[in-house]
C-alpha positions in Angstrom: 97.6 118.9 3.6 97.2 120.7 0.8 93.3 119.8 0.4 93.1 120.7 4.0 94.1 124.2 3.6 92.3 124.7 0.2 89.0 123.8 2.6 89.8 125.9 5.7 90.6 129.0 2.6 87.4 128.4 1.2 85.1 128.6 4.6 87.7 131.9 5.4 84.6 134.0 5.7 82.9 131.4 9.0 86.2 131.7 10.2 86.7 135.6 10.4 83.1 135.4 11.5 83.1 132.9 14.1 86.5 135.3 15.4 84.6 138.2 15.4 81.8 136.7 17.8 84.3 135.5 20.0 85.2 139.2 20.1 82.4 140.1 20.9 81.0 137.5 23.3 84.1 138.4 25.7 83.6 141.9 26.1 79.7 141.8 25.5 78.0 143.6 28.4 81.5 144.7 30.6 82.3 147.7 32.3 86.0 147.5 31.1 85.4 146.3 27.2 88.2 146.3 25.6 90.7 147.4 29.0 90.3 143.5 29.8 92.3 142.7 26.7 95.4 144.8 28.9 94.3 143.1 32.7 95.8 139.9 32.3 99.1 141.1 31.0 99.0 144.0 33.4 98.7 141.5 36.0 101.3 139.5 34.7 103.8 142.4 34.6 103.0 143.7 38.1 103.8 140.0 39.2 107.3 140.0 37.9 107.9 143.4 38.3 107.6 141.9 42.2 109.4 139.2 41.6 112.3 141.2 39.6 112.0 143.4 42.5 112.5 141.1 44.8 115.5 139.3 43.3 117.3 142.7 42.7 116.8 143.4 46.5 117.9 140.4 47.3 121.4 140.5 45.5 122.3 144.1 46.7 121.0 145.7 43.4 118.2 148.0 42.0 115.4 146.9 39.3 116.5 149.2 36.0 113.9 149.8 33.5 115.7 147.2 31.3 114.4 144.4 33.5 110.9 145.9 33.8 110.7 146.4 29.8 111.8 142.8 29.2 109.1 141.7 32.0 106.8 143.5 29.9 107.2 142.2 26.5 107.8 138.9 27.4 104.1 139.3 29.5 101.9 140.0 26.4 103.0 137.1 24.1 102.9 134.4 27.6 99.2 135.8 28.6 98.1 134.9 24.4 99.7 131.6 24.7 97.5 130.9 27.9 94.5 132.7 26.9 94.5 130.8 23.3 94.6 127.5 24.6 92.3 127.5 27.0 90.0 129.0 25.3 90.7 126.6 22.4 91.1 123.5 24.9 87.1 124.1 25.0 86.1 125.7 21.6 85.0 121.9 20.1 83.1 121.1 23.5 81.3 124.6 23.8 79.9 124.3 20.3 78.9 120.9 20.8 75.6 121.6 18.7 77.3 122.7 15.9 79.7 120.2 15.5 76.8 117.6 15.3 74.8 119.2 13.1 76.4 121.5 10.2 80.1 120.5 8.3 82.6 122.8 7.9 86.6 122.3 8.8 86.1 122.2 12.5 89.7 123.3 13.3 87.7 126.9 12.5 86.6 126.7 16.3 90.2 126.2 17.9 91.5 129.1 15.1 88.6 132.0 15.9 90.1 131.5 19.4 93.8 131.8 18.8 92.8 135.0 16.4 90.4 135.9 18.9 93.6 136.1 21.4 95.7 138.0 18.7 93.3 140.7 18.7 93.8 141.0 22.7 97.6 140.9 21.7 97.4 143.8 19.4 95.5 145.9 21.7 97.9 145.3 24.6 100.5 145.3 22.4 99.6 149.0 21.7 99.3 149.8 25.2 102.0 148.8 26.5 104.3 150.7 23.7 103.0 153.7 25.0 104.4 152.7 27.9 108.1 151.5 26.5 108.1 154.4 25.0 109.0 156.3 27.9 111.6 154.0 29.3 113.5 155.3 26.0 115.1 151.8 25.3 114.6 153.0 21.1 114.4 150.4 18.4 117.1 148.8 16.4 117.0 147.3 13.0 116.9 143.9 14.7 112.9 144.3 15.1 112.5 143.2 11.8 113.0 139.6 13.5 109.7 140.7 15.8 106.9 139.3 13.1 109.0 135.8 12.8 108.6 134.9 16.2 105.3 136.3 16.4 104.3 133.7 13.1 105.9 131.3 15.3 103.9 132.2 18.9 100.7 131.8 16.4 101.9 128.6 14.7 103.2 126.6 17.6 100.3 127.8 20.0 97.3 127.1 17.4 98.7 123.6 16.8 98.8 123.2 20.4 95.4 124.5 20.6 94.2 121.8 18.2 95.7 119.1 19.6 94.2 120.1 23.2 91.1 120.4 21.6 91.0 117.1 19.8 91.9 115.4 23.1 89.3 117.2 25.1 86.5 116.2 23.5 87.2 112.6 24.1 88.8 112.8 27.6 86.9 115.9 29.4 89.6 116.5 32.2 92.5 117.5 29.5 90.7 121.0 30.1 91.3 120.1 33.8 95.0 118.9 33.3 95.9 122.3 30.9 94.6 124.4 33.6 96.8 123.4 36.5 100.1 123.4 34.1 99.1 126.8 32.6 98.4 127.9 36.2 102.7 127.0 37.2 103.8 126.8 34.3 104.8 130.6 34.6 108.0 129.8 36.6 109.3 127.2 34.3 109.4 129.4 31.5 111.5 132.5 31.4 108.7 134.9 31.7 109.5 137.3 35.0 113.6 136.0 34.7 115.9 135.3 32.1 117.3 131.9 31.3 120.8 133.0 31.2 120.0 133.4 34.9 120.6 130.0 35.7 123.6 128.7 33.4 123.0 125.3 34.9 119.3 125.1 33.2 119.3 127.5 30.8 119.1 124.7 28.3 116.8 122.8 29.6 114.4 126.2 30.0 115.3 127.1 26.2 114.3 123.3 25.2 110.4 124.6 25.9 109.4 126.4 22.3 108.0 128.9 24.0 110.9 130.1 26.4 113.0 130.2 23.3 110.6 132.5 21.7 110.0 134.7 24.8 113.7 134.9 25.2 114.1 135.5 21.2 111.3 138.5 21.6 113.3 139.8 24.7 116.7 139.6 22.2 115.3 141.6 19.3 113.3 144.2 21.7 114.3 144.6 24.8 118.3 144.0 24.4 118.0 145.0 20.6 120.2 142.6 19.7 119.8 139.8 16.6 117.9 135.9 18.3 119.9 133.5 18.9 120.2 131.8 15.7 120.2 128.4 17.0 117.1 128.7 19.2 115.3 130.9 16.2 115.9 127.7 14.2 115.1 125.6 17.3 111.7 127.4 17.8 110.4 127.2 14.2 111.2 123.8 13.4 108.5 123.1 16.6 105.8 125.6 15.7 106.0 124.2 12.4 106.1 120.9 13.1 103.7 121.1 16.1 101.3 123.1 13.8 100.9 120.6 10.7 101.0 117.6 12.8 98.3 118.7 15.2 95.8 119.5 12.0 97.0 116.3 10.2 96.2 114.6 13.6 92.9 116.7 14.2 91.5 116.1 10.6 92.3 112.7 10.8 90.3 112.3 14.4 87.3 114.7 12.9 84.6 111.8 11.6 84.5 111.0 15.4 84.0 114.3 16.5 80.4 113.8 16.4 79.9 110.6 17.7 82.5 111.3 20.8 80.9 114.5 21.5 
């Protein structure tokens, strides 16, 4: 492991560059530029702000601008996690001709795309805090918690990434097969509701990595209140352990790249 991150160090510079033209290539030539990094979570929010909307009809109540803030910043860390890894599903397949023919650590590919997404992150990111700005929720010292889970978004979604990569360049249709459960997997993670909105499965909701970070991020922001100490532990022991394995795995699995490919 540690030879493996000595290597990926040394080639840092193809890695900030191969990030950069991913930048680039997704907002070359577009009317929007950079407003496309804010669509997708925009979209996302207007989507639960329905469904929120909905729900608080429904029980004889009215949506307060808690419930749209915590829509909101649970929105732009669940449309990185779905941009990175589909983007990364395909990053070893779309630079097929590179993978054959030059060596450098090819876990740079899936990595420029998750870094690539955490650019789109911080741009929304800024955006929308205009925004939460006005709904005058403040800040309390338990933001400090915010960068944590934020390490651990990055961690468990670039192992993730590799993995999905890895397995897509031997079996083609794991792109096909990350699609459709990125596509519904919205509503089995606490993204436009929160767990504790269903006693009966907020367990099994908070067992995905993900909806304990979402709901950690919701904690510390929204409800300015410390995470949950169990499910902080909880969710970086997986992006940890999700992250190193999936490079020891995807290192491991890189002689065949070439032939497989």
């Amino acid at each position: 492991m540690g030879e493996m991150i000595k290597e990926l160090f040394e080639y840092r510079s193809l890695l900030i560059a191969f990030t950069i033209r991913n930048i680039h290539m997704k907002y070359k030539q577009t009317v929007m530029g950079f407003l496309w990094a804010i669509f997708m979570p925009s979209i996302i929010v207007l989507s639960g702000v329905v469904v929120k909307g909905a729900m608080a009809t429904l029980s004889g109540h009215s949506l307060d601008i808690s419930q749209f803030a915590s829509v909101t910043v649970k929105s732009l860390p669940w449309a990185f996690f779905v941009g990175a890894l589909k983007f990364s599903t395909n990053s070893l397949v779309g630079n097929m001709e590179l993978v054959k023919k030059i060596y450098f650590p090819r876990e740079v590919f899936p990595f420029s795309y998750v870094l690539g997404q955490l650019f789109d992150l911080f741009i929304a990111s800024l955006a929308f805090t205009v925004i939460l700005i006005f709904t005058k929720l403040g800040i309390s010292s338990h933001i400090i918690w915010l960068p944590v889970l934020i390490l651990f978004l990055v961690l468990f979604t670039a192992g993730l990434g590799m993995l999905l990569a890895c397995g897509n360049l031997f079996y083609r249709d794991v792109r096909y097969i990350v699609d459709v459960i990125l596509t519904f997997g919205i509503f089995f993670t606490p993204v436009f509701y929160e767990a504790s909105m269903f006693p009966q499965w907020e367990t099994a909701l908070l067992l995905n990595p993900i909806g304990a970070i979402l709901e950690s991020i919701n904690r510390v922001v929204v409800l300015q209140k410390a995470p949950d100490v169990i499910w902080l532990v909880y969710a970086g022991f997986w992006a940890i352990i999700c992250f190193f394995g999936s490079w020891y795995i995807f290192h491991k699995t890189e002689p065949l790249f070439a032939e497989k490919i």
